[in-house]
C-alpha positions in Angstrom: 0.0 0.0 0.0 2.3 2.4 -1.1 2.5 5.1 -3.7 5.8 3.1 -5.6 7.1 2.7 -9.1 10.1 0.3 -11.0 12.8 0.8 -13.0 13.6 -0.2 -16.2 15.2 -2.8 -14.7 13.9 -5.6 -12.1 16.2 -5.3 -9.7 17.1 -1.9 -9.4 15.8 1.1 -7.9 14.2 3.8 -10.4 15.6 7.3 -10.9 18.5 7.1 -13.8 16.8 8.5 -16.5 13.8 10.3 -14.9 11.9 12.1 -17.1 7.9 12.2 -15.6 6.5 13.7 -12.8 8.5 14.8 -9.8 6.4 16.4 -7.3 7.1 18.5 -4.2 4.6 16.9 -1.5 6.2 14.5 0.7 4.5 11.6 2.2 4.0 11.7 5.4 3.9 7.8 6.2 7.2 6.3 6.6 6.3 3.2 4.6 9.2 1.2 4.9 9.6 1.7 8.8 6.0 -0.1 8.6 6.8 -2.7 6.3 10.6 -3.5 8.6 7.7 -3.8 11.3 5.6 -5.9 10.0 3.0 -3.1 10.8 0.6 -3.5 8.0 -3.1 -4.4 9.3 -4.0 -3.4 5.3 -2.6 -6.5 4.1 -5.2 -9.1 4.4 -3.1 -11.7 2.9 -4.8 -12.6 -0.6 -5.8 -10.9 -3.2 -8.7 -7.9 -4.0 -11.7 -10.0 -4.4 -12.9 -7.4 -7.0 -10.1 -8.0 -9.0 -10.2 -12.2 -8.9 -14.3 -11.4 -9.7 -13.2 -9.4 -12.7 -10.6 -11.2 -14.2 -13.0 -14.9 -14.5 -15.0 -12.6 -17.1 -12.3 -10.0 -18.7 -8.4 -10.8 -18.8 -6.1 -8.4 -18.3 -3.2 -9.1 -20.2 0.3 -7.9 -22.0 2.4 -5.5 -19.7 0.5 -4.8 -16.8 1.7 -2.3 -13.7 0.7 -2.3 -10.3 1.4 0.2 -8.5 1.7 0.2 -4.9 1.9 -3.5 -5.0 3.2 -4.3 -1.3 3.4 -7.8 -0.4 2.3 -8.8 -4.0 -1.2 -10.6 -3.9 -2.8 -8.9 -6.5 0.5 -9.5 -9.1 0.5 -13.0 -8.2 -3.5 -12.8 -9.1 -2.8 -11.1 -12.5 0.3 -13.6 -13.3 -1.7 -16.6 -13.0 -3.3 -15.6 -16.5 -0.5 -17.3 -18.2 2.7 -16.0 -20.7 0.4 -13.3 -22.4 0.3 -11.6 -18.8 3.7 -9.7 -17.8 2.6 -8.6 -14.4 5.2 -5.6 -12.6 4.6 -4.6 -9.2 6.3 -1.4 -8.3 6.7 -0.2 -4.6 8.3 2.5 -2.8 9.1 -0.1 0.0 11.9 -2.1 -0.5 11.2 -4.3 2.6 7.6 -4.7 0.4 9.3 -5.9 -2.4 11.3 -8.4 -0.5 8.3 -9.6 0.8 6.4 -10.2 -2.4 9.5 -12.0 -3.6 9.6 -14.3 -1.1 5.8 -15.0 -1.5 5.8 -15.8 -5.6 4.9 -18.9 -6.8 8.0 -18.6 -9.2 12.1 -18.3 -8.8 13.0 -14.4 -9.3 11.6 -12.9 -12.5 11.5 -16.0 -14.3 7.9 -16.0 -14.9 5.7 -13.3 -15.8 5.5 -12.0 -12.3 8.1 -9.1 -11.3 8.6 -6.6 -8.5 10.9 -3.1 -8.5 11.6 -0.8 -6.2 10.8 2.8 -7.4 8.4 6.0 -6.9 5.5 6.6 -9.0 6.2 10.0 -9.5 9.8 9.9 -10.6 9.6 7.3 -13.4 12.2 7.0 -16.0 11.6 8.1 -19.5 12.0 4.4 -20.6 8.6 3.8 -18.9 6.8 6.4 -21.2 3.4 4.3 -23.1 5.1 0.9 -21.9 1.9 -0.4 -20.4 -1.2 -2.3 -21.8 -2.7 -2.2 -18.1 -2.5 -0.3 -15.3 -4.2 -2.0 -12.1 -5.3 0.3 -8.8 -5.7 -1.1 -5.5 -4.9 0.6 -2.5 -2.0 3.0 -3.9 -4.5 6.2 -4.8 -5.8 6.1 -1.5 -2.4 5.6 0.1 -1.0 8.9 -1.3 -1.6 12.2 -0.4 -4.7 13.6 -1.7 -2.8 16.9 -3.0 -0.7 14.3 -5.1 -3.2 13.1 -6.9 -3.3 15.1 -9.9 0.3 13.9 -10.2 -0.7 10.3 -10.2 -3.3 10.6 -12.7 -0.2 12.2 -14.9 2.0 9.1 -13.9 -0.8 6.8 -15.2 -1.1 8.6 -18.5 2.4 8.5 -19.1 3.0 4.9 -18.6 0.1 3.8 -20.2 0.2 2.8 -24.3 -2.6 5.1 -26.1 -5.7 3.4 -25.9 -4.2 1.6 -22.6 -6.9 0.2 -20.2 -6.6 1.5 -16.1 -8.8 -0.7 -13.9 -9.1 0.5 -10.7 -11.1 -0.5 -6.9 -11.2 2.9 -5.7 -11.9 3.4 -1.5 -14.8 5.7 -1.3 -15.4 6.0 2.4 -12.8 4.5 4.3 -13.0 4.2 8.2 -9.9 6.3 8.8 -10.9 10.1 8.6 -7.8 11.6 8.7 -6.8 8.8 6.4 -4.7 6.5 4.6 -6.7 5.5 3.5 -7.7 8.9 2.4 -11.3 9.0 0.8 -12.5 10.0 -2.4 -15.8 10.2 -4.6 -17.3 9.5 -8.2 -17.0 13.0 -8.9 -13.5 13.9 -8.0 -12.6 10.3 -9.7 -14.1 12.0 -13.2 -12.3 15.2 -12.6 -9.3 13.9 -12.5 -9.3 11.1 -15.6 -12.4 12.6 -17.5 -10.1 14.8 -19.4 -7.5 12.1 -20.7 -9.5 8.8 -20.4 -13.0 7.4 -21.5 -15.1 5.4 -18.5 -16.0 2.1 -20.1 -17.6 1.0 -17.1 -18.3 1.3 -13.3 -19.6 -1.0 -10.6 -19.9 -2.0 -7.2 -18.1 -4.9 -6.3 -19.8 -8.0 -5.4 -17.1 -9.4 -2.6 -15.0 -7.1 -0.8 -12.3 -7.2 1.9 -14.1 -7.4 5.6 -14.5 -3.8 6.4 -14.6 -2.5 2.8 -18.3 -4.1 2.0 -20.1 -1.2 0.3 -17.0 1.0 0.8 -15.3 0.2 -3.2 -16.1 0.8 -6.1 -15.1 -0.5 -9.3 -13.9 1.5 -12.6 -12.5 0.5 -16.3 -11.2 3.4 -18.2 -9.5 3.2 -21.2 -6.7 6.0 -22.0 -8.0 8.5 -24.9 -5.9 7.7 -28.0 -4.9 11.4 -28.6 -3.6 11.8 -25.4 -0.1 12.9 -24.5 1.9 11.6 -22.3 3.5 14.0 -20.1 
């Protein structure tokens, strides 16, 4: 649950030919420090059951990015889709991406399942329209609400024209000074409407204890004539 991103390469950090967004606000969670502690009551050790629902009637495959991925559940979900799915799960937490390696199914990158250590808003220029999917759980609502106009950036830029973003968004989390921070249907459109089309929204059927009529669940597909900042 963490507001991460990759390099060009699996194993190292990102940063050496940054090129995106760089923004100003710092975080104030020290996600790492939480991770080393094993303090992570968000992690309820599988994963989103909005995402296993959607993926038995749509698959979500070709280079796929997940930001914020933490321990890894939902890449392991996505990578069971077979070759067709290259699953990357970027995380600011590098004690999160030792955990999620030590959980795959699969020796170190040698399937279609792959974790970096990086920050989504400092992404190298090699990332620019890479992806065919992004997938959002948890890492919009980790970040700072005043950051995410620079996320939304970070998603265009990554994401191939006509690129797909599905995303379980946290409406009305339990924690009101947040993370999770809340949002709403209306700021969600603000900030894609201008650069994506909404194919579809609806509420989840199964959700995380806690979370049951707290989600909902968005596919937008990235405008074709948009640029990618």
């Amino acid at each position: 649950m963490n507001a991460n991103t990759n390099s060009a390469s699996p194993s190292e950090p990102l940063g050496s030919d940054v090129d995106l967004v760089i923004s100003p606000v710092l975080d104030p969670v020290d996600w790492e420090a939480r991770y080393q502690a094993g303090d992570t009551p968000w992690d309820e050790g599988y994963a989103a059951p909005a995402l296993t629902e959607f993926l038995t009637r749509h698959p979500i495959l070709g280079e796929v990015l997940v930001p914020g991925s933490g321990p890894g559940h939902d890449v392991r979900a996505l990578a069971t889709q077979g070759p067709s799915a290259r699953i990357t799960g970027l995380d600011l937490s590098a004690a999160a991406i030792a955990l999620a390696r030590s959980l795959s199914h699969s020796p170190a990158d040698a399937s279609g399942e792959h974790y970096t250590q990086g920050n989504l808003f400092n992404l190298p220029e090699s990332w620019r329209s890479r992806f065919d999917w992004v997938v959002e759980h948890t890492c919009f609502c980790a970040i700072p609400p005043a950051l995410r106009s620079d996320y939304v950036r970070a998603i265009t830029s990554v994401l191939k024209p006509s690129g797909h973003y599905f995303a379980i968004f946290y409406l009305n989390p339990a924690a009101p000074g947040g993370p999770p921070h809340k949002t709403s249907r209306e700021e969600i459109r603000q900030l894609f409407a201008a650069g994506f089309e909404l194919l579809e929204e609806w509420l989840p059927k199964d959700a995380f204890e806690g979370r049951e009529g707290r989600e909902i669940c968005q596919l937008w597909r990235k405008s074709y004539k948009t640029i990618s900042l």
